[in-house]
N, C-alpha and C positions, 0 to 999 in steps of 0.2 A: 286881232281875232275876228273872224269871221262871225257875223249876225245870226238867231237860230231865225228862221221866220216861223212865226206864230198863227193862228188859228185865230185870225182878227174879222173883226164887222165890216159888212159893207159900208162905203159909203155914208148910204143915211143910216144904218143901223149905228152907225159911230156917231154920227148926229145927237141919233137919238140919248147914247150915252152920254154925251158930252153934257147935255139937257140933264140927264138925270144929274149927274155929278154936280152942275150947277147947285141945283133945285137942293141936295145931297147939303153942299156948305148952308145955302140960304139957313134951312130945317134948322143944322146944328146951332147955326147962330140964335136963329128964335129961339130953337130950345133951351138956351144958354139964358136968355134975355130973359124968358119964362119962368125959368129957373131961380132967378132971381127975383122976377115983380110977380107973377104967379103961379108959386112954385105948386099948389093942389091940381091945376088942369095941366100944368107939364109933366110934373112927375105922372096921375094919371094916364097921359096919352102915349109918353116912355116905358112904363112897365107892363102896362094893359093892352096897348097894344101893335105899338112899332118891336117891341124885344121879343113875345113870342113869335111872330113872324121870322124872325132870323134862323131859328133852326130848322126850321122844313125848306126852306131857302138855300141852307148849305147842303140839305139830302138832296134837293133836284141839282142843284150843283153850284160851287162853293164860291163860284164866278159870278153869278148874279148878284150878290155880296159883296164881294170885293172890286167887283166895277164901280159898283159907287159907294162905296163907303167912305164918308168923310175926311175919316182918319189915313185913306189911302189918299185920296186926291190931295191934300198938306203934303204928305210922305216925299210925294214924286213932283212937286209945285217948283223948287228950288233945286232939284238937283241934277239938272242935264251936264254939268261939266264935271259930277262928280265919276271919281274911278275907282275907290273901295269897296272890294267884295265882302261878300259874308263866306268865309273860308269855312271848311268842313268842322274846323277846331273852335271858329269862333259862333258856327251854326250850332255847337252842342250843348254850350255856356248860354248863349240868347236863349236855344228850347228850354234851359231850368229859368231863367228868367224869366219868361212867358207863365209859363205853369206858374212859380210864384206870385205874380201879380195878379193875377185870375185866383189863386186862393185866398190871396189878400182880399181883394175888392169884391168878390161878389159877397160872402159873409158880410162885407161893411154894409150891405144894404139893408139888415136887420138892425145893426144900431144906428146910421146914418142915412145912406143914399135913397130907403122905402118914403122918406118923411120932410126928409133935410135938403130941399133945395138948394139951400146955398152951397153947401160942403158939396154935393155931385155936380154943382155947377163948376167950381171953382177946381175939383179932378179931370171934368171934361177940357175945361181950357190948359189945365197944366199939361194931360196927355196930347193934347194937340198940338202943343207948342213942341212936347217933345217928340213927335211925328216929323212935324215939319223943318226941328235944327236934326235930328238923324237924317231925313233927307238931303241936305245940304254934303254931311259930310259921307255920305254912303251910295254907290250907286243905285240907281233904281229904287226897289223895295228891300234893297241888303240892310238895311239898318234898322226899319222897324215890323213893316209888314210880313214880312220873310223871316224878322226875328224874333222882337220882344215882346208881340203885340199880343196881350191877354187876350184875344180870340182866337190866335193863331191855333192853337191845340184842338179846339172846337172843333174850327173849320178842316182840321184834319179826320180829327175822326171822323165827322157826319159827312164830310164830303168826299169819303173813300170810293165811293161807287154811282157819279151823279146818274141820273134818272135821262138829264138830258146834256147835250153837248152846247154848252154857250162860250161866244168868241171871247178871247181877251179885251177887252176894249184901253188895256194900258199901255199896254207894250206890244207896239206892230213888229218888231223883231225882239229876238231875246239877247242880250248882251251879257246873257250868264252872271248877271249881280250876286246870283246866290248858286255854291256850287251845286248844291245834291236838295231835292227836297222841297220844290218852287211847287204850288201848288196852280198858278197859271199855268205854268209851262205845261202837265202831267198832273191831272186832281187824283189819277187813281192809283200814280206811282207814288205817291208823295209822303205818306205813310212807311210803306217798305223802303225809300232810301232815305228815308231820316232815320229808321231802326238800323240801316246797313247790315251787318253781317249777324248781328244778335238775332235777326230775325228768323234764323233758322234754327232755331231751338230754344229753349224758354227761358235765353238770356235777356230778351225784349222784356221781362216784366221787368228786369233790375234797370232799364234804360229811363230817362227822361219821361217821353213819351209814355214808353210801355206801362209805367208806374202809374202814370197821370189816367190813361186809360180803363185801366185796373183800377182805381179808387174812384173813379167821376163817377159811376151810377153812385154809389156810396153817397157822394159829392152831395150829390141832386136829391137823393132822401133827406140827410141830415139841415139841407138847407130848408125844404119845404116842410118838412116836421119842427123845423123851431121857428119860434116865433119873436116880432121886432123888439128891442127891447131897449133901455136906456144906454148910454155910451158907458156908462160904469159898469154895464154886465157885458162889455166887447169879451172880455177873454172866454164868458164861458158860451159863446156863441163860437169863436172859433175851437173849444177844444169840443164841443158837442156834433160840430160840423166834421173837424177831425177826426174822432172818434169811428165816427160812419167812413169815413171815408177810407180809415184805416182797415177797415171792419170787410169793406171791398173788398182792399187790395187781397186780403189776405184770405179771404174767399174764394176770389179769383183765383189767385193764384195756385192755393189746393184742387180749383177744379180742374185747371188746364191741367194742370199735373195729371191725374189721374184719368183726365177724359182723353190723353195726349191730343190738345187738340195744337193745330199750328197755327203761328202767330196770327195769317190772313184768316183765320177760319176765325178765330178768338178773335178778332178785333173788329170785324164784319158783326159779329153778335154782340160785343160790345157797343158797339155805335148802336147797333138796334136796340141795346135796353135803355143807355142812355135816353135816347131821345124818346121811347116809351116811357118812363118814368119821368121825364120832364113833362112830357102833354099829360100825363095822368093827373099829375098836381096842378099843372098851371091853367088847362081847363078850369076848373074849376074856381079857381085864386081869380081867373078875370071875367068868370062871369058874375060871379059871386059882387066884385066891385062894380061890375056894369050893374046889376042886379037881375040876376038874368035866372032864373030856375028853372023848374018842371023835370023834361027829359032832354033836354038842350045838353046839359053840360055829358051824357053817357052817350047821344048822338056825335055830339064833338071829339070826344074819347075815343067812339068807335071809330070815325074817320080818320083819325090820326094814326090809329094803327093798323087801320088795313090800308093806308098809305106805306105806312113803314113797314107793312110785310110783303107789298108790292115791291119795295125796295129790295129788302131780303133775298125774297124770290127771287129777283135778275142780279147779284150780287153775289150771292153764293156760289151758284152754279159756274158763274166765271172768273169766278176766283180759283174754284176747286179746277176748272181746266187749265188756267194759269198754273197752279202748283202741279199738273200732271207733266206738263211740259215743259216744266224748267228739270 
């Protein structure tokens, strides 16, 4: 089978990345190390302020992320002789997996990962091990980045429509690892062929994705309205978080109905409330930790979303000509 070529960095722009990706494992390791001997300035410098950076990150586009994400450089370390795809049937099974593990893990950070160094430390090393043995037996990113990986959904929605055009810096040809749905290959098709044919009528809410999409603002309330609490109150953080989330879905889903709107329009506004409702709360959560007040944190606020209606704005419009012209 013929190579796709890719939208790859110059030269020294690949340099450059290779640099980052370094610098990418170093990080993780300290942060590991940290984690362990001081776990108050790691966890600090992890939730305060390398993690909100990752979602504005995926709206200018979803490549600058996954060029150097740690978890991708392990993925792809070991696996140049591998030749297992992620088939369309096995792409559908990893997207419920993805979403569940991302429902799993972020809620644990109210009883564990906010406080608990060791236990986030000892998830990070177990997730990167399993990065790195998917790698081995998967091609490319078919095994985890492409599949099971709890950011993946993320990086779908928020990087539906990137802001700017950044090269691959993994894969200088594509070797089709993954059949439909690569977000290297295509960030803004990546969305509509993972929904496939549901997408043209509001069977996408009953899909993986569509569902996942449909509850995440939910998601992102019920997470930022409850608070950390001992590991013996885990289940009512997860049913409190579910609750909300449920509460989305099923909102959503009465609106789309009735607003008829189509999947691209409804998930374009989704990723905007999402990630409006993440900055609205997490403003605040890390300056509040920095200790930071005044009018800093409604400045902060504001910028984030006249970023994300800047987004909106060029998003919409091409979307809606995209759907004219199919």
């Amino acid at each position: 089978m013929t190579a796709i070529p890719m939208y790859s960095p110059s030269p020294a722009s690949s340099a450059l990345w290779k640099t980052a990706q370094a610098v990418g494992i170093v990080a993780t390791v300290g942060l590991v190390v940290g984690l362990f001997v001081k776990p108050d300035p790691a966890l600090f410098v992890l939730w305060n302020v390398l993690i909100p950076l990752v979602p504005v990150s995926l709206m200018v586009s979803p490549l600058i992320w996954r060029n150097v994400c740690p978890l991708a450089t392990l993925n792809m370390a070991f696996n140049r002789s591998a030749t297992r795809k992620l088939t369309n049937g096995l792409a559908g099974k990893a997207g419920i997996v993805a979403i569940a593990l991302l429902a799993v893990l972020v809620p644990a950070r109210r009883f564990a990962f906010n406080n608990d160094g060791t236990s986030l430390a000892i998830v990070i090393v177990v997730v990167g091990l399993l990065a790195l043995a998917l790698g081995v037996v998967f091609d490319a990113k078919a095994g985890f980045c492409n599949a099971i990986c709890p950011v993946l959904p993320v990086e779908r929605l928020y990087g539906q429509a990137p802001l700017l055009k950044v090269p691959n810096a993994r894969c200088p040809s594509c070797s089709l690892c993954t059949q439909r749905g690569c977000i290297d290959l295509a960030p803004e098709k990546s969305v509509a062929q993972t929904l496939g044919a549901a997408r043209q009528s509001t069977a996408w809410l009953r899909t993986g994705f569509g569902a996942f999409a449909a509850a995440f603002p939910g998601f992102i309330v019920g997470y930022y309205t409850s608070s950390d609490v001992a590991l013996t109150a885990a289940g009512s953080v997860y049913l409190y978080i579910g609750a909300w989330a449920l509460g989305s879905y099923v909102l959503i889903t009465v609106l789309v109905s009735l607003l008829r709107l189509g999947s691209g329009l409804a998930l374009l506004l989704l990723g905007g409330l999402a990630l409006s409702l993440y900055y609205w709360y997490a403003v605040e959560v890390v300056l509040t930790a920095m200790g930071i007040a005044g009018l800093w944190p409604m400045a902060l606020r504001g910028a984030a979303l006249l970023l994300i209606g800047v987004w909106l704005t060029g998003a919409v419009p091409r979307m809606i000509t995209r759907g004219a012209g199919s």
